[in-house]
C-alpha positions as CSV (number, residue, x, y, z in Angstrom):
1,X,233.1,-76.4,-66.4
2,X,236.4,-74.9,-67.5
3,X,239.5,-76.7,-67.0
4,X,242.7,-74.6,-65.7
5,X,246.3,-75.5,-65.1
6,X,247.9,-73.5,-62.3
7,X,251.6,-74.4,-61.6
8,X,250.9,-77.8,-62.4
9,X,248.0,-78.4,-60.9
10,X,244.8,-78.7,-62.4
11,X,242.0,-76.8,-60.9
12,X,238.6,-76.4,-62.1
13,X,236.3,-73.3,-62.4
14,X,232.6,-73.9,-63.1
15,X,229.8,-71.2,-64.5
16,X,226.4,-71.3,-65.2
17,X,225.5,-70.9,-69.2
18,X,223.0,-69.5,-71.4
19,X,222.0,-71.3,-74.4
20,X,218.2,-70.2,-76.8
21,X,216.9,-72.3,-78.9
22,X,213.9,-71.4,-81.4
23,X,212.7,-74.8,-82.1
24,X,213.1,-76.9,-78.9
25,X,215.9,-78.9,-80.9
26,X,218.9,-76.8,-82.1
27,X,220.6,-74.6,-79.3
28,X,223.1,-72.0,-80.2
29,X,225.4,-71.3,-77.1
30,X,225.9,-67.8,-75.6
31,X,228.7,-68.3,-73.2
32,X,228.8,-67.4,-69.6
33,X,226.2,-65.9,-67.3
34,X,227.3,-66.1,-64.2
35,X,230.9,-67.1,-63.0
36,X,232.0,-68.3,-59.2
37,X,233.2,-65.8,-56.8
38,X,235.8,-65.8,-54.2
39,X,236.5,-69.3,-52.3
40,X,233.4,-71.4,-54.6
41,X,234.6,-74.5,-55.0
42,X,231.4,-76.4,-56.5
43,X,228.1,-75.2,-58.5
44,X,225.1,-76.9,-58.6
45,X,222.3,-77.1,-61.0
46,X,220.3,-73.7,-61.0
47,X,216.5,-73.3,-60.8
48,X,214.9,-70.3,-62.6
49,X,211.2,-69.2,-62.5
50,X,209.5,-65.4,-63.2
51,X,208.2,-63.3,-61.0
52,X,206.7,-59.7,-60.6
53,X,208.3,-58.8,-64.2
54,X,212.0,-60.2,-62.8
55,X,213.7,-63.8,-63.5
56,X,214.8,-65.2,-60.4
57,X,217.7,-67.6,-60.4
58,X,218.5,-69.9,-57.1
59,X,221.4,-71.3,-57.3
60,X,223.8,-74.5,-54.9
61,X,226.8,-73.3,-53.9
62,X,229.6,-74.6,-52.0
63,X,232.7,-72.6,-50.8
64,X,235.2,-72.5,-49.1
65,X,234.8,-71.5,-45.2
66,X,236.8,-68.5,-43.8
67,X,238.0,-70.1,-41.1
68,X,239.5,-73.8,-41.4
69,X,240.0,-76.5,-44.4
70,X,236.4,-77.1,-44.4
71,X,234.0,-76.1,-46.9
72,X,230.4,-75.2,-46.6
73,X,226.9,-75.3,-48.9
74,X,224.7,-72.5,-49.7
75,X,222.2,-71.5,-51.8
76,X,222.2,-68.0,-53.2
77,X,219.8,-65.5,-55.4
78,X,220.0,-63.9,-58.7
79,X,217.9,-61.5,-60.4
80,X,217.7,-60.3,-63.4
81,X,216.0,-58.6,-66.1
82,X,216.6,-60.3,-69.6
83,X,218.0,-63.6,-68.4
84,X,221.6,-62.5,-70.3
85,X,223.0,-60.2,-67.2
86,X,222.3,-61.3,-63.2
87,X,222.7,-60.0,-60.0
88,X,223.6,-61.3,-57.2
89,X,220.9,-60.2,-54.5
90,X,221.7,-62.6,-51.0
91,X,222.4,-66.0,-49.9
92,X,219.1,-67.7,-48.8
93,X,220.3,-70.6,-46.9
94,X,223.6,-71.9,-45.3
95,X,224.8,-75.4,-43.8
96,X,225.5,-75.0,-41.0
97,X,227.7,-77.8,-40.2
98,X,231.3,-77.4,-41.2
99,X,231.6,-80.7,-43.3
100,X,228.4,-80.0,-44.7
101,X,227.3,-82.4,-48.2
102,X,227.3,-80.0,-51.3
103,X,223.6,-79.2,-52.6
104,X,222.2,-78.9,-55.9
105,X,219.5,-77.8,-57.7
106,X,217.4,-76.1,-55.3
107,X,214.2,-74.5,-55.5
108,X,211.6,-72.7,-53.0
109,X,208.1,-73.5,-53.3
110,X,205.0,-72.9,-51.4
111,X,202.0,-75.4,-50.5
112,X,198.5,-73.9,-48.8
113,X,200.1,-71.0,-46.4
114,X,203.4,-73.1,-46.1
115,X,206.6,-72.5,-47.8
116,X,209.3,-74.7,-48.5
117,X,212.7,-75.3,-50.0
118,X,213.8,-78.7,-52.1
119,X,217.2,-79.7,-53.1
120,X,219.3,-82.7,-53.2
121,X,222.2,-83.4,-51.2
122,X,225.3,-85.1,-52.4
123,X,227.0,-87.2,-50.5
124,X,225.2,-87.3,-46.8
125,X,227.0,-89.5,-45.5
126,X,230.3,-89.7,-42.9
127,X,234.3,-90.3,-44.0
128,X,236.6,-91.5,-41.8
129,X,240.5,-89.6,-42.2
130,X,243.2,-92.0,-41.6
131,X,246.1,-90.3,-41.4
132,X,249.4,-90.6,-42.7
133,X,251.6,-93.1,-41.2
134,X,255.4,-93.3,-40.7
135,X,257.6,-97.3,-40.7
136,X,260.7,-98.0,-41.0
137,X,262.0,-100.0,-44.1
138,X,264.3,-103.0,-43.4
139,X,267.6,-101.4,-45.0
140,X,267.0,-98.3,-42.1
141,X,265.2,-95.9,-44.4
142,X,261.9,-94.0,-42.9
143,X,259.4,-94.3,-44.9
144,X,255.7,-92.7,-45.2
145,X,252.2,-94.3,-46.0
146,X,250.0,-92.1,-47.0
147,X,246.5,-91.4,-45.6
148,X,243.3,-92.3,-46.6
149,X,239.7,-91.2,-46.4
150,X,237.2,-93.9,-46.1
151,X,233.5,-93.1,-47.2
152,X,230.7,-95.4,-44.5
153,X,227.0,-95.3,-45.3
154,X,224.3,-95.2,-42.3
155,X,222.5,-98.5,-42.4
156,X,219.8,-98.4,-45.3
157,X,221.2,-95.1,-46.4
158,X,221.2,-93.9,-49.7
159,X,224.5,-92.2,-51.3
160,X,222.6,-89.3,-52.3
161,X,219.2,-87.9,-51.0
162,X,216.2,-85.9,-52.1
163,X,215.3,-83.6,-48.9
164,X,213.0,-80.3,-47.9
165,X,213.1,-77.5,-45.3
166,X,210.1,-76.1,-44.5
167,X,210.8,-72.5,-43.4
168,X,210.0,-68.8,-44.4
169,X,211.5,-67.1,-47.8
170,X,212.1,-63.3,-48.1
171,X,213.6,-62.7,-51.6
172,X,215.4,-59.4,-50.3
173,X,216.9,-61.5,-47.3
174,X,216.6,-64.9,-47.0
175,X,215.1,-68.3,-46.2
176,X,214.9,-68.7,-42.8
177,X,214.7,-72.3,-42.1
178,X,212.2,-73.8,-39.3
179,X,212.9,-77.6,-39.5
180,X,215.2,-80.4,-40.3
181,X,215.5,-81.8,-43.8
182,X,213.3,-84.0,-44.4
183,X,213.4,-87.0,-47.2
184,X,211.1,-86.6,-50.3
185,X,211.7,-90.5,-50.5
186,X,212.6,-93.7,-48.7
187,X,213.5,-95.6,-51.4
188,X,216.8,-96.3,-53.9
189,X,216.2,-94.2,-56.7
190,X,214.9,-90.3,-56.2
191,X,216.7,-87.4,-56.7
192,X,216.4,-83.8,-58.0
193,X,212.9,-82.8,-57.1
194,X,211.2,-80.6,-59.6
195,X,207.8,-79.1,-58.3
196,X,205.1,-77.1,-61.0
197,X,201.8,-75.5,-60.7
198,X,199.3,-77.2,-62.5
199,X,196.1,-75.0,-64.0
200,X,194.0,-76.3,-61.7
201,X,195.8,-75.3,-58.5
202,X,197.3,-78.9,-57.7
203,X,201.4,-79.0,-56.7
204,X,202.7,-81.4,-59.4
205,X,206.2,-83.3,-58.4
206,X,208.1,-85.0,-60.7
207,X,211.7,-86.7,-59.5
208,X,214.7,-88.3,-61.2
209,X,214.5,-92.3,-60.9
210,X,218.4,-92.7,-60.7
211,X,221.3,-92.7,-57.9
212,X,224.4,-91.6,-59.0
213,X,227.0,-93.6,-58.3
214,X,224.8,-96.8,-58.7
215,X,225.1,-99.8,-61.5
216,X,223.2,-98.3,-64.5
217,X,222.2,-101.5,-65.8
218,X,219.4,-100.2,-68.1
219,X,222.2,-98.8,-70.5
220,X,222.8,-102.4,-72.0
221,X,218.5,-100.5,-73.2
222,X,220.1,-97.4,-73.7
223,X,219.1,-95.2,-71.6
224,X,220.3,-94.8,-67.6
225,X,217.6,-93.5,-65.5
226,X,214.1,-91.8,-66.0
227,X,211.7,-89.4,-64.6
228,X,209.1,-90.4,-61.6
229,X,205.8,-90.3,-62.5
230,X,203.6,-87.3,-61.2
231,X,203.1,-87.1,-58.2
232,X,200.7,-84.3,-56.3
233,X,201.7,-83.3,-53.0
234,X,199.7,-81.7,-50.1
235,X,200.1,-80.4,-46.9
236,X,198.5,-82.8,-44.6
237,X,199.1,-81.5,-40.7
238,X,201.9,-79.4,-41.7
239,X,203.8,-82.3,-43.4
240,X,203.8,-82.2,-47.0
241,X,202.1,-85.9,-48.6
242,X,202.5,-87.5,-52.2
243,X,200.1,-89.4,-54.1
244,X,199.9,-90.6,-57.8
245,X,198.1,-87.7,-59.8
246,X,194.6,-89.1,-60.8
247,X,195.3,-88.8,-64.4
248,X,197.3,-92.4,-64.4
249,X,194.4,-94.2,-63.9
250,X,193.3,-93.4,-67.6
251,X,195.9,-95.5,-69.0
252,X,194.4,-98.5,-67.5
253,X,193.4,-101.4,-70.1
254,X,192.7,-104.1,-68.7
255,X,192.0,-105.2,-64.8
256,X,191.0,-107.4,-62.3
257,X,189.9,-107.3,-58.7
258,X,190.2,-110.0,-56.1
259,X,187.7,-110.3,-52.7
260,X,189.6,-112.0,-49.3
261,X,192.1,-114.4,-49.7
262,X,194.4,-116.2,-47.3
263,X,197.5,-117.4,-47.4
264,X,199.4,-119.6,-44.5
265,X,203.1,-120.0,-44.6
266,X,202.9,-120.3,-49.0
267,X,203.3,-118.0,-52.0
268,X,201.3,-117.4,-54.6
269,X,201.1,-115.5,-58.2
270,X,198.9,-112.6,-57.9
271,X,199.0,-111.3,-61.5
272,X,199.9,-112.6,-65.1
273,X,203.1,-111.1,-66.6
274,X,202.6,-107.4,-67.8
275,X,205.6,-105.1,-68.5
276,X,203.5,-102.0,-67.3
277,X,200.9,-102.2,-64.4
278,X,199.8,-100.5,-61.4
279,X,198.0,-102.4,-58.0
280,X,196.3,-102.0,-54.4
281,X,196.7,-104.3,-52.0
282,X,194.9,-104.2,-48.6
283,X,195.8,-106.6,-46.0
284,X,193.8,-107.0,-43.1
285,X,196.2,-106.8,-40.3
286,X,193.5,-107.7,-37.2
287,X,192.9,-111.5,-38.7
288,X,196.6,-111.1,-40.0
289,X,198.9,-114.0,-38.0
290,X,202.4,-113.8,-40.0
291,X,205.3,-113.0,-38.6
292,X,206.8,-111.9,-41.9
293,X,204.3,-111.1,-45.0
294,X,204.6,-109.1,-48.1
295,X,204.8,-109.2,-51.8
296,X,207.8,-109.4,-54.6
297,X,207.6,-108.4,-58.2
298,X,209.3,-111.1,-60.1
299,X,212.5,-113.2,-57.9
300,X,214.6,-110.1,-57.3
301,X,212.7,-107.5,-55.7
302,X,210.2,-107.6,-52.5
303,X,208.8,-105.2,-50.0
304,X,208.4,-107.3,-47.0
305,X,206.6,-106.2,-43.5
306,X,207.9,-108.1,-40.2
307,X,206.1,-107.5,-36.5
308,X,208.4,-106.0,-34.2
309,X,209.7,-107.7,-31.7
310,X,209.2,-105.1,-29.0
311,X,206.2,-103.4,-30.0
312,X,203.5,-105.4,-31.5
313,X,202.0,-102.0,-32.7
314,X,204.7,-101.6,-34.9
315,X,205.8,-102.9,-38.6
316,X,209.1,-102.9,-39.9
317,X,209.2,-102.5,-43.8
318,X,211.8,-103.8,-45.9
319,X,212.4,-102.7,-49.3
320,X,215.0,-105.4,-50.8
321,X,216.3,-105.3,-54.4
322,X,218.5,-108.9,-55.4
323,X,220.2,-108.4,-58.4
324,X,223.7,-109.4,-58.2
325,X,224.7,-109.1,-62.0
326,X,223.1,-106.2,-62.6
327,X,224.8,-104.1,-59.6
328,X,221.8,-103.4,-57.9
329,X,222.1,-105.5,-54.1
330,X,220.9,-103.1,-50.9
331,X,218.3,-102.8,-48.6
332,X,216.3,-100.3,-47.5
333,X,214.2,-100.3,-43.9
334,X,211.7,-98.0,-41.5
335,X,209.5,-98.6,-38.6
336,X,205.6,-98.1,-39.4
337,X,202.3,-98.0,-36.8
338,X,200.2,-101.0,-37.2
339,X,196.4,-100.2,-37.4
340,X,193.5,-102.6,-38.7
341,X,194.6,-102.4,-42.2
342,X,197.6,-101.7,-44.1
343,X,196.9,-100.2,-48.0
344,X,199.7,-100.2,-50.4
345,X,199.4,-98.6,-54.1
346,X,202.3,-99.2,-56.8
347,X,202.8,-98.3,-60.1
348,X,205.4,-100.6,-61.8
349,X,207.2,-100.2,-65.3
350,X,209.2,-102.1,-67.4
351,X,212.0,-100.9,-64.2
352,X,210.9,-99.0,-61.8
353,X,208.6,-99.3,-59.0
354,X,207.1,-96.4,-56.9
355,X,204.8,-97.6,-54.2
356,X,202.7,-95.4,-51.8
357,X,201.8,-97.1,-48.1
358,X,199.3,-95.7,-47.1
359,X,200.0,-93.7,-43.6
360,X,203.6,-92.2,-45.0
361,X,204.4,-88.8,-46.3
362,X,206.6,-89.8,-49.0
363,X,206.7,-93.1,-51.6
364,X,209.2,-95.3,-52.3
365,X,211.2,-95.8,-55.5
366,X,213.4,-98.3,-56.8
367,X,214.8,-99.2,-59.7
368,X,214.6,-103.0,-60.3
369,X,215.2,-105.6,-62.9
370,X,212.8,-108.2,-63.2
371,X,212.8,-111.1,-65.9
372,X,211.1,-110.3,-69.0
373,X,209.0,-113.5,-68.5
374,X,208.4,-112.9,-65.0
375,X,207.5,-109.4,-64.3
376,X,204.6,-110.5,-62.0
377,X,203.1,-109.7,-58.5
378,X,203.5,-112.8,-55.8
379,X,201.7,-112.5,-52.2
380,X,203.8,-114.4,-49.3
381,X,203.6,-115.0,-45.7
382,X,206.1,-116.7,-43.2
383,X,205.1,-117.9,-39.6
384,X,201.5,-117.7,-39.6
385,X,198.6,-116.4,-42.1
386,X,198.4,-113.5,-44.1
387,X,194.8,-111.9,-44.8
388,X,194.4,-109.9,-47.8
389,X,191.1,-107.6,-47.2
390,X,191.2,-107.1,-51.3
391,X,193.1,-106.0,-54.5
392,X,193.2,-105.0,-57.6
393,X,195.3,-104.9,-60.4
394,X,195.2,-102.8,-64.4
395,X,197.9,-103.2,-67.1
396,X,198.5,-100.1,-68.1
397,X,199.2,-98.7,-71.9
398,X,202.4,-96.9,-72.8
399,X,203.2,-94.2,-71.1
């Protein structure tokens, strides 16, 4: 990003850089590859892969529209030869909505005979423009408040959001998009989708564990944020699905399995403290009574399913992180079909928790902050008894 000063204003001109390295470490800089064109306004994070002899660059942009004070997001294509000079070939995709949220870092990928289109959108949410507003002072002089523009997030919206279009790409013209955006995840913390082709043929996705925007309260650890663990996705019915990869489960140490066990209107401890673990739990929902039942991990964090009150075929899930200090208070919600059984995986480390219910696309990610002494699963249920079929629980080994 290069800063500019225009007739005292400040203005700001972004490009995309090239840097080599021959070690992986030490990284000599090599200036500007590409540089904004008329009316761009914002850049986002470029996604470059090979193919048929030519890099191929896809890259957010956002610009300014020709008609109006609005802007509007696009993604456009690059080619090039050496990876030092690119050309600019088309634009694949457009918002179409005039106060469309800016994109970044998008990339097309294909699953089975589908094709698809990741990227995160910044910002999704609505604003509401006050304007500015004249009064009269009391010694007679008019005088002007300014405006203001007030950002509202949907009900157990996130800031930011991890999204796909399924559609058709043409390199020469375009992506033509088929279907709405639709989220990678449902939880807190997910953003910037990266997919890869593993030997074997599997789609491997791995997603930043952050929010912008958020408390970072693991920096008091030093660090703010990590990667997701693998996850492989499939197309199941059209819709793509994530599950864990099957490699996790050799990092489990130690474990133990529970048969049936019922709990009415109580609590109770699950596992022992363990700063690394991953779980199933399967409840059985036909001899299943509660109103309200789930689990927490620790006192500040607990995924909690409640009958619906107008269709008893239905679940409502709650995903509720409690840590006031730390920054990190919201809530999280969707509507699931009840069936006989309800199967729930997680992985949880250290801060994170990804859990995959089974029945839903996508997982759900969280960053959360449990007590070092009390990073532990506990089973609940409110207004009748809860009946878990089994589960099972491993500590896993560093990752």
């Amino acid at each position: 990003m290069i800063e500019l000063e225009h007739k005292g204003e400040t203005h700001y001109m972004e490009n995309v850089c090239l840097a080599s390295s021959g070690d992986g470490e030490t990284f000599q800089k090599l200036g500007a590859v590409i540089s904004p064109f008329g009316g761009t306004t914002y850049i986002g994070d470029p996604i470059v892969w090979k193919e048929g002899g030519f890099w191929y660059m896809t890259l957010a942009i956002q610009r300014q529209d020709q008609v109006g004070d609005h802007v509007r997001s696009s993604v456009a294509l690059y080619r090039s030869y050496t990876l030092y000079e690119w050309d600019y070939m088309t634009t694949l995709l457009t918002e179409k909505k005039a106060d469309a949220e800016q994109w970044t870092a998008p990339q097309i990928f294909s699953v089975g005979d589908a094709t698809f289109m990741a990227l995160t959108q910044l910002t999704p949410h609505e604003t509401t423009v006050y304007p500015d507003t004249k009064h009269i002072t009391p010694d007679g002089q008019e005088s002007v408040i300014p405006g203001d523009t007030v950002t509202a997030l949907p009900p157990y919206e996130n800031l930011h959001r991890a999204v796909t279009f399924a559609g058709e790409n043409f390199l020469t013209h375009g992506f033509t998009r088929t279907g709405d955006a639709v989220k990678l995840d449902i939880g807190s913390d997910m953003l910037l989708p990266r997919i890869f082709d593993a030997p074997d043929g599997r789609k491997i996705l791995l997603g930043w564990a952050n929010m912008w925007g958020d408390a970072q309260p693991t920096m008091f650890f030093g660090f703010a944020g990590s990667w997701t663990l693998p996850r492989e996705v499939e197309l199941v019915n059209g819709q793509l699905h994530q599950k864990p990869i099957v490699e996790l489960e050799q990092y489990r140490v130690t474990g133990t399995m529970y048969d049936a066990l019922t709990l009415t209107d109580s609590h109770t401890a699950l596992t022992d403290d363990n700063p690394s673990f991953d779980f199933e739990l399967v409840f059985d929902l036909d001899a299943t009574s509660a109103e309200t039942f789930g689990f927490s991990i620790g006192a500040g964090y607990k995924l909690e399913f409640e009958v619906s009150e107008n269709n008893e075929l239905e679940l409502t899930v709650f995903s509720q992180r409690n840590y006031y200090q730390e920054g990190l208070d919201d809530t999280r919600a969707l509507t699931i079909t009840r069936g006989n059984q309800l199967k729930i995986y997680g992985v949880f480390d250290r801060s994170l928790v990804e859990l995959f219910i089974d029945g839903l696309a996508m997982p759900l990610t969280a960053r959360i902050m449990p007590g070092i002494s009390d990073r532990r699963i506990y089973l609940y249920s409110m207004g009748g008894t809860l009946q878990l079929a089994s589960a099972h629980h491993h500590a896993l080994s560093s990752f």
